[in-house]
N, CA, C and O atoms as a Tripos MOL2 file, in Angstrom:
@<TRIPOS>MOLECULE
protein
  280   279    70     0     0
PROTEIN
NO_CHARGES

@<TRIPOS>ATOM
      1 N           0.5880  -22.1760   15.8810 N.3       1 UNK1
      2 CA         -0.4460  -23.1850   16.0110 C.3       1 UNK1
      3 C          -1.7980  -22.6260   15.5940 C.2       1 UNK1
      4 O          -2.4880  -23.3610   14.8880 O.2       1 UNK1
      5 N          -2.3490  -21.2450   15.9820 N.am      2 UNK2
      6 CA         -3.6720  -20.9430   15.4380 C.3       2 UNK2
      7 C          -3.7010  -20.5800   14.1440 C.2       2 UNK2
      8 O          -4.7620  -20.3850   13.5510 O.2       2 UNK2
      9 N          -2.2640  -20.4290   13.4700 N.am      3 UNK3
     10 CA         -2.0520  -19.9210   12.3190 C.3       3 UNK3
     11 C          -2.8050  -21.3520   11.5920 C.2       3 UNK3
     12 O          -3.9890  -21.4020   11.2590 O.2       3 UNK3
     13 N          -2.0630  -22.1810   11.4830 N.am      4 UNK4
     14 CA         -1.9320  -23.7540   10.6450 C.3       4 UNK4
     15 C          -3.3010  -23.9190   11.0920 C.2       4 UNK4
     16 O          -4.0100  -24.1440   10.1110 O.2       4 UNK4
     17 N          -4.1180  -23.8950   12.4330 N.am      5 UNK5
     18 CA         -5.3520  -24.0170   12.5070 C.3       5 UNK5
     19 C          -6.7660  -23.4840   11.7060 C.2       5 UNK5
     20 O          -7.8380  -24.0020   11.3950 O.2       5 UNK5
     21 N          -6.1360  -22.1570   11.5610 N.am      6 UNK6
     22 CA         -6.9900  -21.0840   10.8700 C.3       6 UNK6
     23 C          -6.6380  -21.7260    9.0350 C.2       6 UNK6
     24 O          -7.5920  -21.8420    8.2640 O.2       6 UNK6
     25 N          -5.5780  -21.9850    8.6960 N.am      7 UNK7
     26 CA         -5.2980  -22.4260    7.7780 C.3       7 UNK7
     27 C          -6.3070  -23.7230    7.4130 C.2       7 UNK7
     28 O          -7.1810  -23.7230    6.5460 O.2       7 UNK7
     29 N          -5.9750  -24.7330    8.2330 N.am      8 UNK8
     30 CA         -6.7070  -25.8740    7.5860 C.3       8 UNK8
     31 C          -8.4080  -25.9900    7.4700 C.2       8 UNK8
     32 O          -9.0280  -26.8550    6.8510 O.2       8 UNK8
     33 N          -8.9160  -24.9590    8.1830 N.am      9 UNK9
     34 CA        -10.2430  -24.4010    8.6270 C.3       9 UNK9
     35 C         -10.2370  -23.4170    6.9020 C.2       9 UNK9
     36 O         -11.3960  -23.2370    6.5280 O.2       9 UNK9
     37 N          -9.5770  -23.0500    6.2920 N.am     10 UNK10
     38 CA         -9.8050  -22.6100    5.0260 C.3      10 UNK10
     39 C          -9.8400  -23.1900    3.9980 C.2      10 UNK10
     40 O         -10.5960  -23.1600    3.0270 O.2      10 UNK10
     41 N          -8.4360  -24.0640    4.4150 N.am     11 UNK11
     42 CA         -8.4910  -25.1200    3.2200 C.3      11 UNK11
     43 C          -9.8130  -26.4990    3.5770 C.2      11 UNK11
     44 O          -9.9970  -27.3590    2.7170 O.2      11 UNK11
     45 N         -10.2840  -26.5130    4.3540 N.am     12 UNK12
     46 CA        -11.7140  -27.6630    4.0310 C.3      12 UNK12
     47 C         -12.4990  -26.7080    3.9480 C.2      12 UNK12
     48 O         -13.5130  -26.9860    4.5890 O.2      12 UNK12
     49 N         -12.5630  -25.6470    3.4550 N.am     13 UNK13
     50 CA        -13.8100  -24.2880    2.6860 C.3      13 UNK13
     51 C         -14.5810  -23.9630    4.0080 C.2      13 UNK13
     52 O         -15.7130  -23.5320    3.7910 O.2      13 UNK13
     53 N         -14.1990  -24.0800    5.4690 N.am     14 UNK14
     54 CA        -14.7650  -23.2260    6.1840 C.3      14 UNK14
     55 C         -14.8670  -21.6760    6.7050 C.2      14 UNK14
     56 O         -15.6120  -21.1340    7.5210 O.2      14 UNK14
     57 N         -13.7800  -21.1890    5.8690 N.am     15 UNK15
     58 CA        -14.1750  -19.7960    6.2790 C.3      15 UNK15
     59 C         -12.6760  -18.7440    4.8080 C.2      15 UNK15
     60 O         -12.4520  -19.0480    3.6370 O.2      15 UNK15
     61 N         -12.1780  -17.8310    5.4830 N.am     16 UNK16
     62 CA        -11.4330  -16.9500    4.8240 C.3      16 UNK16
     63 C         -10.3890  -16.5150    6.4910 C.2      16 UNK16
     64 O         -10.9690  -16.5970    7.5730 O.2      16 UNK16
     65 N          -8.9340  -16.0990    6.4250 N.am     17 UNK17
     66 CA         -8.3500  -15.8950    7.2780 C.3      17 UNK17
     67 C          -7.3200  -14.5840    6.4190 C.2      17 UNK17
     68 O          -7.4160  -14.2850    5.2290 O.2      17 UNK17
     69 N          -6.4050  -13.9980    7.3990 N.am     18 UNK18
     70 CA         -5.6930  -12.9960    6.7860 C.3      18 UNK18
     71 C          -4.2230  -13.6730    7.6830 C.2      18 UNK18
     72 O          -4.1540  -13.7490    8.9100 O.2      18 UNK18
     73 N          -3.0970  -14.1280    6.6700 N.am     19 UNK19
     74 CA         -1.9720  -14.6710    7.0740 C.3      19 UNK19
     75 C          -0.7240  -13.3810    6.5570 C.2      19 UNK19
     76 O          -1.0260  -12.5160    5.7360 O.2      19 UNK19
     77 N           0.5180  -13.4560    7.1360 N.am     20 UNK20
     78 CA          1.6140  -12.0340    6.2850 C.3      20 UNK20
     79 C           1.6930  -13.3180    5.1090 C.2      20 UNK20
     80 O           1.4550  -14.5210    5.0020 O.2      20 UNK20
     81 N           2.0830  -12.4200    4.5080 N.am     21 UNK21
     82 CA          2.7990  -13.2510    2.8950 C.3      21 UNK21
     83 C           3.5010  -13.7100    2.8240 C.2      21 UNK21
     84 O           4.0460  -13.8710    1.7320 O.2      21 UNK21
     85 N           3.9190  -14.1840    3.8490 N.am     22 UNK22
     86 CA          5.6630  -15.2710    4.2980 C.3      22 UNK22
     87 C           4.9200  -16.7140    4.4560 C.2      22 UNK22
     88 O           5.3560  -17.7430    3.9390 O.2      22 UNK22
     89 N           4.0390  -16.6610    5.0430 N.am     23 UNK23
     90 CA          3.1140  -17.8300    4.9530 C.3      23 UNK23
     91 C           2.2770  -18.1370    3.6070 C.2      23 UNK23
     92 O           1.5710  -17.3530    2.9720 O.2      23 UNK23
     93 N           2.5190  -19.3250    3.3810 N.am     24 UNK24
     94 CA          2.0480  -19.9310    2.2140 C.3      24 UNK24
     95 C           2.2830  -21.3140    2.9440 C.2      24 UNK24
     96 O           3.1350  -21.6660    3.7600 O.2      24 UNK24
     97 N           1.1780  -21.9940    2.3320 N.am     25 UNK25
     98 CA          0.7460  -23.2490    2.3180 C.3      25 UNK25
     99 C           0.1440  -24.3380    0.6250 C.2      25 UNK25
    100 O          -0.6580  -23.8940   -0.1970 O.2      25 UNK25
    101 N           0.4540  -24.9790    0.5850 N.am     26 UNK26
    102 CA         -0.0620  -25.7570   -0.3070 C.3      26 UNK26
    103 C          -1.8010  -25.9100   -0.4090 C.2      26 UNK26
    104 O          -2.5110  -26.4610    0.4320 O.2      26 UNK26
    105 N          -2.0350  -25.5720   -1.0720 N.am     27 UNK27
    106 CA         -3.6090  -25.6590   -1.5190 C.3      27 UNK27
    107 C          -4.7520  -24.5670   -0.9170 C.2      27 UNK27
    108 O          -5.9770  -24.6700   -0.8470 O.2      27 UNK27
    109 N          -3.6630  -23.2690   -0.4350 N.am     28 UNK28
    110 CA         -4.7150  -22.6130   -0.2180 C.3      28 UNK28
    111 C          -4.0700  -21.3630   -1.0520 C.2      28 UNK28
    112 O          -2.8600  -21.1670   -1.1650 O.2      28 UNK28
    113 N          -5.3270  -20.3820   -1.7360 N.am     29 UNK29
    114 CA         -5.0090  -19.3570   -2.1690 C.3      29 UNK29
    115 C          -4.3280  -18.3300   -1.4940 C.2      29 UNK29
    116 O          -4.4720  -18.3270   -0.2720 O.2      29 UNK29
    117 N          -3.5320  -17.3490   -2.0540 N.am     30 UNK30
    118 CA         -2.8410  -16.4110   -1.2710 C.3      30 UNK30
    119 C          -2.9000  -15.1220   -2.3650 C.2      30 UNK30
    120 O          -2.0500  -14.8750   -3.2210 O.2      30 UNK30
    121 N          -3.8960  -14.5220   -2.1500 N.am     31 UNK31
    122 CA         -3.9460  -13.1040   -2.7670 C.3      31 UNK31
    123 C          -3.2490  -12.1680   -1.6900 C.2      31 UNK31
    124 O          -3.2560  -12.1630   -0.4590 O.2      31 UNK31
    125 N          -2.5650  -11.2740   -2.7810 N.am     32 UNK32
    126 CA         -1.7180   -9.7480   -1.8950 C.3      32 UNK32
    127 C          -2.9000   -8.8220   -1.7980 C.2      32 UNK32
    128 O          -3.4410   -8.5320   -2.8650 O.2      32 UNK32
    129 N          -3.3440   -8.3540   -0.7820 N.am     33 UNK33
    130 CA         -4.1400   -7.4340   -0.0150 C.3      33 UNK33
    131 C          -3.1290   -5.8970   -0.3830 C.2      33 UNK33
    132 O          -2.0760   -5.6070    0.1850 O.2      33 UNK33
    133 N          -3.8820   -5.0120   -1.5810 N.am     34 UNK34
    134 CA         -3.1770   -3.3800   -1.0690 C.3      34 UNK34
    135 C          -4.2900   -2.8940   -0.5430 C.2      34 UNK34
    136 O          -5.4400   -3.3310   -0.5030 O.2      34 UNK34
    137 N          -3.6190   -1.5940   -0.0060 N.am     35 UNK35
    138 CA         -4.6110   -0.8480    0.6900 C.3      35 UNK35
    139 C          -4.8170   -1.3870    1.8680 C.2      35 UNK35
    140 O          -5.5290   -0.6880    2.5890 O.2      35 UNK35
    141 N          -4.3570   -2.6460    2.4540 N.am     36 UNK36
    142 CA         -4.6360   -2.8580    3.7400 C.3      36 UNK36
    143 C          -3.5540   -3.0470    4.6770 C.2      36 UNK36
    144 O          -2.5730   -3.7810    4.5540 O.2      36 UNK36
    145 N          -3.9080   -2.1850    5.7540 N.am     37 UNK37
    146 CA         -2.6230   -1.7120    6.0830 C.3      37 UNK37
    147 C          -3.1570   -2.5880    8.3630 C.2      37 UNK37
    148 O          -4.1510   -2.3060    9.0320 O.2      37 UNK37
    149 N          -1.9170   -3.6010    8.7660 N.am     38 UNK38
    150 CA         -2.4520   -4.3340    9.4110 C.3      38 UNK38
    151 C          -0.7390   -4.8100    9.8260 C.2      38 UNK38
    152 O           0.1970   -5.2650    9.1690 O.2      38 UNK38
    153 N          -0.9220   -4.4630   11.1270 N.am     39 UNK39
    154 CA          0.1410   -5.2070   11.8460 C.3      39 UNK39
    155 C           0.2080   -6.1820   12.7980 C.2      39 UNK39
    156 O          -0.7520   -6.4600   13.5170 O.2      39 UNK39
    157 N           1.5140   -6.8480   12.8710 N.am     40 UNK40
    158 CA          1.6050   -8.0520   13.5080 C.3      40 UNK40
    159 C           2.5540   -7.9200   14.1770 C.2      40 UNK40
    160 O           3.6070   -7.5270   13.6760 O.2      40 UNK40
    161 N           2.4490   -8.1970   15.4280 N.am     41 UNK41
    162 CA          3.1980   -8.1750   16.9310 C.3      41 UNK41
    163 C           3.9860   -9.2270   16.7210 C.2      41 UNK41
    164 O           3.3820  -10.2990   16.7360 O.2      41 UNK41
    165 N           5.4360   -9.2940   16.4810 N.am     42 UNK42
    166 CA          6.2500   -9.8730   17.3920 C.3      42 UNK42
    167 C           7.3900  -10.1980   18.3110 C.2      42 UNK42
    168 O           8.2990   -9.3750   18.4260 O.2      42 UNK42
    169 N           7.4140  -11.0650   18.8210 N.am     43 UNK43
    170 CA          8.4020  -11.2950   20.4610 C.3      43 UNK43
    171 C           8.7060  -11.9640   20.1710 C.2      43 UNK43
    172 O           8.2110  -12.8200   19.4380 O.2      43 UNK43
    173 N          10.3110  -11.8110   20.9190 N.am     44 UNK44
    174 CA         11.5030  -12.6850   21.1650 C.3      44 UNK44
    175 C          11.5740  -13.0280   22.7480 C.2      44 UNK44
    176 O          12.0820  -12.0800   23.3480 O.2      44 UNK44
    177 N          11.2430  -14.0240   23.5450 N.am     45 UNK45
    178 CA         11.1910  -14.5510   24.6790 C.3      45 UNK45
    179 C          12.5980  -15.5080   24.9720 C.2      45 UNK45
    180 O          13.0840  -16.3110   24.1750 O.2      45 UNK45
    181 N          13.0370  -15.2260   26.1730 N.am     46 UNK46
    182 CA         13.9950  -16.3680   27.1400 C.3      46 UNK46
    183 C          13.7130  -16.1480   28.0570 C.2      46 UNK46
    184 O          12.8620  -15.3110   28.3610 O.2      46 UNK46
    185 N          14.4930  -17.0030   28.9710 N.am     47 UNK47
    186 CA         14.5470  -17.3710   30.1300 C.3      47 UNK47
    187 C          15.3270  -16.5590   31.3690 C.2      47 UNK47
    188 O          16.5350  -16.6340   31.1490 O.2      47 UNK47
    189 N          15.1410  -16.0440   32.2120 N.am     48 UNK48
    190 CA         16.0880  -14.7890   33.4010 C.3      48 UNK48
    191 C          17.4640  -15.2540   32.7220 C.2      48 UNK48
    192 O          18.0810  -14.6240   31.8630 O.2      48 UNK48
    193 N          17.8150  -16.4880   33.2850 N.am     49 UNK49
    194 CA         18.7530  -17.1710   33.4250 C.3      49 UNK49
    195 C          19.8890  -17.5780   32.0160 C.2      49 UNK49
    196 O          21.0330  -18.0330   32.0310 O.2      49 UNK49
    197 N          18.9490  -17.1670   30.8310 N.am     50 UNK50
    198 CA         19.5150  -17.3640   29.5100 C.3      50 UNK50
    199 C          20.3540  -16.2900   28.4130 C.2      50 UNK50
    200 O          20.3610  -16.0860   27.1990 O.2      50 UNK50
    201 N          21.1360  -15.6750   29.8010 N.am     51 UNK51
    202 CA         22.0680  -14.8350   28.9380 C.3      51 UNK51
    203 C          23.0490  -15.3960   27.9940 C.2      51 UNK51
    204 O          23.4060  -14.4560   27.2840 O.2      51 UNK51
    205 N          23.4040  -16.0250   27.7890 N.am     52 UNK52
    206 CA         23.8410  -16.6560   26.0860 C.3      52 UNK52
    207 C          22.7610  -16.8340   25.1090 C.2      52 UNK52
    208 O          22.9960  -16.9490   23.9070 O.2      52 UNK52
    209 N          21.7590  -16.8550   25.5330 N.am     53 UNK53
    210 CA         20.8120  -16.8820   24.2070 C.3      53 UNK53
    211 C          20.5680  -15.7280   23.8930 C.2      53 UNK53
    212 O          20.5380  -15.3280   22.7300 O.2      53 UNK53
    213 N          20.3350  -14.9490   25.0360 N.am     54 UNK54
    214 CA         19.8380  -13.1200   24.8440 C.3      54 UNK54
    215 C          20.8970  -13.0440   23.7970 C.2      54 UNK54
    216 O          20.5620  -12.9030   22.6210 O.2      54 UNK54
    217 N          22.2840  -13.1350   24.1750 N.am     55 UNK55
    218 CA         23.4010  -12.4640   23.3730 C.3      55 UNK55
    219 C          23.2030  -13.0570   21.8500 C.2      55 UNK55
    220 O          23.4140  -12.3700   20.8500 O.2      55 UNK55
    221 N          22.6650  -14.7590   21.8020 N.am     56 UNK56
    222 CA         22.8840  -15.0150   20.3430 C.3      56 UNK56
    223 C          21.6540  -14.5000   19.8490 C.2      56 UNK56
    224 O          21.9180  -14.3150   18.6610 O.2      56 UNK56
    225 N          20.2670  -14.0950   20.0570 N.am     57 UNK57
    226 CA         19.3350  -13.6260   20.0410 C.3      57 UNK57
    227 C          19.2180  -12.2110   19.2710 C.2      57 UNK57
    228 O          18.2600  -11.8280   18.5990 O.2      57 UNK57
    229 N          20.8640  -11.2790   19.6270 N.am     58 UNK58
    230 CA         20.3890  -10.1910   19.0940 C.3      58 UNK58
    231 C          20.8670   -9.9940   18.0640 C.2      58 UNK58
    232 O          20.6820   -8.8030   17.8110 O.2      58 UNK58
    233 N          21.3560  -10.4330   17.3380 N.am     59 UNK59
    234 CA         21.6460  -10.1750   15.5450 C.3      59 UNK59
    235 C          20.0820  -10.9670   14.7220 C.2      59 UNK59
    236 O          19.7890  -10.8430   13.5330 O.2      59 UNK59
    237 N          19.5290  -11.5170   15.4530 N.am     60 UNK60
    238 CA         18.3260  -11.7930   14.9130 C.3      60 UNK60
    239 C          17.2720  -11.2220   15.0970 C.2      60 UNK60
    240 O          16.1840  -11.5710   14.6400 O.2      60 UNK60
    241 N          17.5220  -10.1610   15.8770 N.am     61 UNK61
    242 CA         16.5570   -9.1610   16.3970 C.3      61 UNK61
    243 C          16.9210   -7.6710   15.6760 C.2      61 UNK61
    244 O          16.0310   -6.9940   15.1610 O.2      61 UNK61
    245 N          17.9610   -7.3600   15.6970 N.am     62 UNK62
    246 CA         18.3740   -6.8240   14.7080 C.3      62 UNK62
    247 C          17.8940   -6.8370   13.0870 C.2      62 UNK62
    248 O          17.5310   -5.9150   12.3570 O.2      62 UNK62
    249 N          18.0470   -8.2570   12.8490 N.am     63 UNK63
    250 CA         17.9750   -8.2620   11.8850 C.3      63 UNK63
    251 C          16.3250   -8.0860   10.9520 C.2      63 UNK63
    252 O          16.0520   -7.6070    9.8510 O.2      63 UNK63
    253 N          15.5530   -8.6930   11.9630 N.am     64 UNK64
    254 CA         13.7700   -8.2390   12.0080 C.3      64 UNK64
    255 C          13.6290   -6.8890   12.3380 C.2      64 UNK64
    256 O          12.5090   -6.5530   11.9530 O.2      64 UNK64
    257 N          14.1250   -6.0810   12.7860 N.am     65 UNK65
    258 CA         14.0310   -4.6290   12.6560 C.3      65 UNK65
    259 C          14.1590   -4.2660   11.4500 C.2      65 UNK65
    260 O          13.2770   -3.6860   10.8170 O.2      65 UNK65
    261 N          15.5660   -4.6550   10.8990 N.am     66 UNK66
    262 CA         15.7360   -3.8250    9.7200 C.3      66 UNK66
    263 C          15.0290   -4.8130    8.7630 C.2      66 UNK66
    264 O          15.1730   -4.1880    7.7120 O.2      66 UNK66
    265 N          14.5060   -5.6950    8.4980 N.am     67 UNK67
    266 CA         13.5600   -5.7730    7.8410 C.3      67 UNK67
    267 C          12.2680   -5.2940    7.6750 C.2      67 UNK67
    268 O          11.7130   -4.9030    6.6480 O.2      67 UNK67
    269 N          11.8110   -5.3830    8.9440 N.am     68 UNK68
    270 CA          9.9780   -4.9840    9.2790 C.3      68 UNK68
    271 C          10.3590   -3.6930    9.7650 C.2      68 UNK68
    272 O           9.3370   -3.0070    9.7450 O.2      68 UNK68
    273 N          11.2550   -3.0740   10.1620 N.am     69 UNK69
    274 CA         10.8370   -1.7210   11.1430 C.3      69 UNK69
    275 C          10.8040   -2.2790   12.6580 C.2      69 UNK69
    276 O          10.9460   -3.4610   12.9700 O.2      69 UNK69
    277 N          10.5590   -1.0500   13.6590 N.am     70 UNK70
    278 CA         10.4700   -1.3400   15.0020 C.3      70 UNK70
    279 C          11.4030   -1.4760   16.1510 C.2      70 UNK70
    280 O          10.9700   -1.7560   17.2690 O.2      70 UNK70
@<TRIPOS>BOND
     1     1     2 1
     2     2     3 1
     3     3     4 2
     4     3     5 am
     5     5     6 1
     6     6     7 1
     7     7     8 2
     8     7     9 am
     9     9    10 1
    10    10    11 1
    11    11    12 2
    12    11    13 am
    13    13    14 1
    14    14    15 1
    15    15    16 2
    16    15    17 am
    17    17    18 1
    18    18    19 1
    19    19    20 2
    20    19    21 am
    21    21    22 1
    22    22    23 1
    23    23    24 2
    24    23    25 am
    25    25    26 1
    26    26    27 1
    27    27    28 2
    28    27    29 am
    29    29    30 1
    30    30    31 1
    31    31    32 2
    32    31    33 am
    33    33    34 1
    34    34    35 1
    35    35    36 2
    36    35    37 am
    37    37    38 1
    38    38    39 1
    39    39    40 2
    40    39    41 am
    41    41    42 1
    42    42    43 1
    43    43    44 2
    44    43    45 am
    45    45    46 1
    46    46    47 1
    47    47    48 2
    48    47    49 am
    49    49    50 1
    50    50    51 1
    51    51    52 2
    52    51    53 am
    53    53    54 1
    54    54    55 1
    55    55    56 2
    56    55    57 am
    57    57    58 1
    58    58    59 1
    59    59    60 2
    60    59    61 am
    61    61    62 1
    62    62    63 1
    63    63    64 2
    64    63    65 am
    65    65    66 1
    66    66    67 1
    67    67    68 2
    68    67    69 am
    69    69    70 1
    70    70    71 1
    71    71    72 2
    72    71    73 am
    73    73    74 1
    74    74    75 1
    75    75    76 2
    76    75    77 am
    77    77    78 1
    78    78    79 1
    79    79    80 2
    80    79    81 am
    81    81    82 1
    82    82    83 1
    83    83    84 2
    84    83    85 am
    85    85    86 1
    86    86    87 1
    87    87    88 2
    88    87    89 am
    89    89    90 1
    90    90    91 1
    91    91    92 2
    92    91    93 am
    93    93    94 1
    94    94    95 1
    95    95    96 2
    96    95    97 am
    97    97    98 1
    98    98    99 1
    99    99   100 2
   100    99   101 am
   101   101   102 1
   102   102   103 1
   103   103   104 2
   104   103   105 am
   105   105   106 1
   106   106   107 1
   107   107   108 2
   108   107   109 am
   109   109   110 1
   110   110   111 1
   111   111   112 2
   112   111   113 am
   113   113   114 1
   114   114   115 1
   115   115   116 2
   116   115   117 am
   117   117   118 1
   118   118   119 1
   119   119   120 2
   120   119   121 am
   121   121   122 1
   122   122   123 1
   123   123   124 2
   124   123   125 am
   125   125   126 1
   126   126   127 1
   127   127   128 2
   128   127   129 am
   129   129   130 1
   130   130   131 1
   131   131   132 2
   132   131   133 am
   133   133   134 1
   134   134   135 1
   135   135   136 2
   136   135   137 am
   137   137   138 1
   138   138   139 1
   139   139   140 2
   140   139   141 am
   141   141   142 1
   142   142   143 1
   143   143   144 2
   144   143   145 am
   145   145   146 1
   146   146   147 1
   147   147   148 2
   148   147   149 am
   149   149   150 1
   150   150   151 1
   151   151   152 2
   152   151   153 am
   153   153   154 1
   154   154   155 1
   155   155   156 2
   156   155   157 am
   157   157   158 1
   158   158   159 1
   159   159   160 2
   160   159   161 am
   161   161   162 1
   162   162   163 1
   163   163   164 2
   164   163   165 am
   165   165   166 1
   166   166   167 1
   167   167   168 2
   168   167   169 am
   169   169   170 1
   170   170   171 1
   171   171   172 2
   172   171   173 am
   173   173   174 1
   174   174   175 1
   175   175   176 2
   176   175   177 am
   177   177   178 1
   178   178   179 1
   179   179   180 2
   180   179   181 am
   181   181   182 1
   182   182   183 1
   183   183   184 2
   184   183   185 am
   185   185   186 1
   186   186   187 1
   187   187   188 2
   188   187   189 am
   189   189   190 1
   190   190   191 1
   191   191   192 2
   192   191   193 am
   193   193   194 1
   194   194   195 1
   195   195   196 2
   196   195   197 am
   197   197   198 1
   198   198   199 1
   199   199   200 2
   200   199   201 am
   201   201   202 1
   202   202   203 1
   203   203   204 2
   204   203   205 am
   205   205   206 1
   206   206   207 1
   207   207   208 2
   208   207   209 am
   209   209   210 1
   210   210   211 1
   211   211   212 2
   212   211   213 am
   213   213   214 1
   214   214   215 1
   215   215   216 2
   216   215   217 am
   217   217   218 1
   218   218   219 1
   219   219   220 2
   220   219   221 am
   221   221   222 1
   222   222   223 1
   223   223   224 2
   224   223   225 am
   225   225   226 1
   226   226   227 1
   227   227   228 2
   228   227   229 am
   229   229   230 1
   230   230   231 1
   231   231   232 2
   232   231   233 am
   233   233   234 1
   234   234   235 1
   235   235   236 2
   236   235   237 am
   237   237   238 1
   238   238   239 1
   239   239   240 2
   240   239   241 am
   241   241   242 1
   242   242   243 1
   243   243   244 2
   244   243   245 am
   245   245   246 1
   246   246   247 1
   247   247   248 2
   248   247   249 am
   249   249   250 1
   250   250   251 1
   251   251   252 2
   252   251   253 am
   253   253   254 1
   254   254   255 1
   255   255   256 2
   256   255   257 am
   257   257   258 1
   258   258   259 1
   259   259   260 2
   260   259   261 am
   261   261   262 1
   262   262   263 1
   263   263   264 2
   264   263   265 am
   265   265   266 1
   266   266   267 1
   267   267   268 2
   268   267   269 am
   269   269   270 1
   270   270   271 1
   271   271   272 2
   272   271   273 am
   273   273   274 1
   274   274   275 1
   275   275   276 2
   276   275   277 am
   277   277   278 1
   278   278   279 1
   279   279   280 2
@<TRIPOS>SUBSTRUCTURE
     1 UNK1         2 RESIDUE 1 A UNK
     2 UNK2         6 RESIDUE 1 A UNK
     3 UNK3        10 RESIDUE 1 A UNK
     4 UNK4        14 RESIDUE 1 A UNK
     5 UNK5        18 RESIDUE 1 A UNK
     6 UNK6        22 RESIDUE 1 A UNK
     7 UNK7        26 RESIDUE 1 A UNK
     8 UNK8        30 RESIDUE 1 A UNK
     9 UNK9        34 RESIDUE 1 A UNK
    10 UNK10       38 RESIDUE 1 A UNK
    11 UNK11       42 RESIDUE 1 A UNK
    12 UNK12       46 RESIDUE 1 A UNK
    13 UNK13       50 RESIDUE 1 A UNK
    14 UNK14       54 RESIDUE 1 A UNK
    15 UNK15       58 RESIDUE 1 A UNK
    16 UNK16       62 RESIDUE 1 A UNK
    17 UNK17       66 RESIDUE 1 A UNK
    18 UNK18       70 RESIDUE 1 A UNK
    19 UNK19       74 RESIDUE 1 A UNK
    20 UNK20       78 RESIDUE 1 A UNK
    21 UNK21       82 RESIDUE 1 A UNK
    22 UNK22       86 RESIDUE 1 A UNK
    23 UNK23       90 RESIDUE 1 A UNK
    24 UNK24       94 RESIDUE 1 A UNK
    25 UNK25       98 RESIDUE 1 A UNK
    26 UNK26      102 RESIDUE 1 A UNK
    27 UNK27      106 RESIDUE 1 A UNK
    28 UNK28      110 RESIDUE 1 A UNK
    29 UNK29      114 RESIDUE 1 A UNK
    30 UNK30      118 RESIDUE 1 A UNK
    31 UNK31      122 RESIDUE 1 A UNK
    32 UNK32      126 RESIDUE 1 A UNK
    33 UNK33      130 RESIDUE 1 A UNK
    34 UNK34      134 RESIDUE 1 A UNK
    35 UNK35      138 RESIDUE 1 A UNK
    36 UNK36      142 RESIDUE 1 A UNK
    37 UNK37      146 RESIDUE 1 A UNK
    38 UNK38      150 RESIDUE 1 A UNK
    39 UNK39      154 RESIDUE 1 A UNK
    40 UNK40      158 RESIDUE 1 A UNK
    41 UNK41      162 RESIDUE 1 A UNK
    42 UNK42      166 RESIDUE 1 A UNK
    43 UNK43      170 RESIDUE 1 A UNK
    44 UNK44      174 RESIDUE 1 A UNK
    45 UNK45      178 RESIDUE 1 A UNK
    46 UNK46      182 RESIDUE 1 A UNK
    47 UNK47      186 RESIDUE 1 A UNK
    48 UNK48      190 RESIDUE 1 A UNK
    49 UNK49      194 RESIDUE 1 A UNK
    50 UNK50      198 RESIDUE 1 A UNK
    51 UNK51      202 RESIDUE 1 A UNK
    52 UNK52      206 RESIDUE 1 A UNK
    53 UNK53      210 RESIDUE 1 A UNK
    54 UNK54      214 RESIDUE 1 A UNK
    55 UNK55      218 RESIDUE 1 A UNK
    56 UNK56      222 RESIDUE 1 A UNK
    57 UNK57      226 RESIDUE 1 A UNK
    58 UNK58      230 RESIDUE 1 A UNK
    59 UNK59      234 RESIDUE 1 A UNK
    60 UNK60      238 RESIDUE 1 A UNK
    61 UNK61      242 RESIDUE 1 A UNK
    62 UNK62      246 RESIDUE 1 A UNK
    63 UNK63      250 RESIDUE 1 A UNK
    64 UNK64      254 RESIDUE 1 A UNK
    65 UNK65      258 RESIDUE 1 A UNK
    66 UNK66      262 RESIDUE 1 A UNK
    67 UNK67      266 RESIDUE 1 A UNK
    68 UNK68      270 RESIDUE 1 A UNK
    69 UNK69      274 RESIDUE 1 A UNK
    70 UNK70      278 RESIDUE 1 A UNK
């Protein structure tokens, strides 16, 4: 949500934001940044009670490791 926020706040020319490169949107520029080196936190959340999701959860967690690292 603050992503698409920060987004549409660029696209009506109010400011400049830094998104990963998986994000793209229609009508806003997306230059590749080298040299800048910038990480992004993320979590996989359930519920105490949601051990079938934990379990389907971890080949997708897995699988963001071996993509990103971590």
């Amino acid at each position: 949500a603050n992503d698409d926020r920060a987004l549409e706040m660029v696209r009506a020319g109010l400011g400049i934001t830094v998104v990963p490169a998986s994000y793209r949107q229609n009508g806003v520029a997306n230059p590749i940044l080298t040299g800048f080196d910038l990480e992004r936190r993320l979590c996989v959340i359930w519920g105490e009670d949601a051990g079938g999701v934990r379990q389907a959860a971890l080949p997708v967690i897995a699988a963001i490791r071996t993509q990103f690292g971590g």
